[in-house]
C-alpha positions in Angstrom: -90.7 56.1 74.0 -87.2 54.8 74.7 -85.8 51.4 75.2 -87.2 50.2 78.8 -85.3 47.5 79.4 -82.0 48.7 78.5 -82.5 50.9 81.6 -81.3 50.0 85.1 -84.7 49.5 87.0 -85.0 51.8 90.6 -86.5 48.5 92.2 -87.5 44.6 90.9 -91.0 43.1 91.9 -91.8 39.3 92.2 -95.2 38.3 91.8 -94.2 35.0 90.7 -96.8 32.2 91.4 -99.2 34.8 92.4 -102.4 35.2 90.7 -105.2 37.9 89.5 -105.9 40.4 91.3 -102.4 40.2 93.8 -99.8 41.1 90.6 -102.2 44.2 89.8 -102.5 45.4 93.2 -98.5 44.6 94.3 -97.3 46.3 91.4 -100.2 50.0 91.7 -98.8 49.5 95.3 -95.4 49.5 94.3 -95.4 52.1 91.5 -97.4 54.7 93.7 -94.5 54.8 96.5 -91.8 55.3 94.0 -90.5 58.7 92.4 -91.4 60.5 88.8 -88.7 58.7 86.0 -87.9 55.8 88.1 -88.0 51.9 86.2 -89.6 49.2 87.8 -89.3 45.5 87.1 -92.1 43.2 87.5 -91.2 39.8 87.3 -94.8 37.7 86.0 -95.9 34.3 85.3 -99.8 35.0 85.5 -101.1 35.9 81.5 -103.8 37.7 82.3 -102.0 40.0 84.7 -98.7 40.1 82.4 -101.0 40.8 79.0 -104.2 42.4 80.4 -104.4 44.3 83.8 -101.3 45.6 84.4 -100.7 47.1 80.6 -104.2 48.3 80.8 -103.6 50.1 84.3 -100.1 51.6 83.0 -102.0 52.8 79.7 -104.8 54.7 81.9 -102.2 56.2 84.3 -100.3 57.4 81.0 -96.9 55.5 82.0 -94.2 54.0 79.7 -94.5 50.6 79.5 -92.3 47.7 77.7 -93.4 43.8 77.8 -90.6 41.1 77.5 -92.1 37.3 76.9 -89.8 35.2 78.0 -90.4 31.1 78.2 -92.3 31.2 81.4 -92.5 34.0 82.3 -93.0 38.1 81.3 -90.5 40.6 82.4 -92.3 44.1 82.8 -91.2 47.4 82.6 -92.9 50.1 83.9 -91.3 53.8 83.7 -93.3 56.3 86.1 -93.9 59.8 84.7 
């Protein structure tokens, strides 16, 4: 698994200030338009979406995925296969 956020990301989601289920569901809808190697960025400040769903959802779609925990906030990346 390479380094995922040394990579330049295809595209950059905000789901800041949004809450369970909406982070989830922006970022499957997101991820599905979006081509086989691309990077993409979600910007988080809900814990349960930033340390349960969304690494769960990458995990059971078998995609590469990299968690950075910053103050307030995570930064997500999520590499498509």
């Amino acid at each position: 698994m390479g380094d995922l956020k040394s990579q330049e990301p295809k595209e950059t989601l905000d789901v800041l200030g949004r809450v369970c289920p909406y982070p989830l569901v922006l970022t499957k809808k997101k991820i599905e338009k979006m081509d086989s190697g691309d990077v993409l960025k979600v910007l988080c400040d809900a814990p349960a979406s930033a340390e349960d769903s969304i690494p769960r959802y990458v995990e059971k779609q078998g995609y590469e995925f990299e968690s950075v925990k910053l103050e307030d906030k995570w930064e997500l990346f999520i590499k498509k296969s």
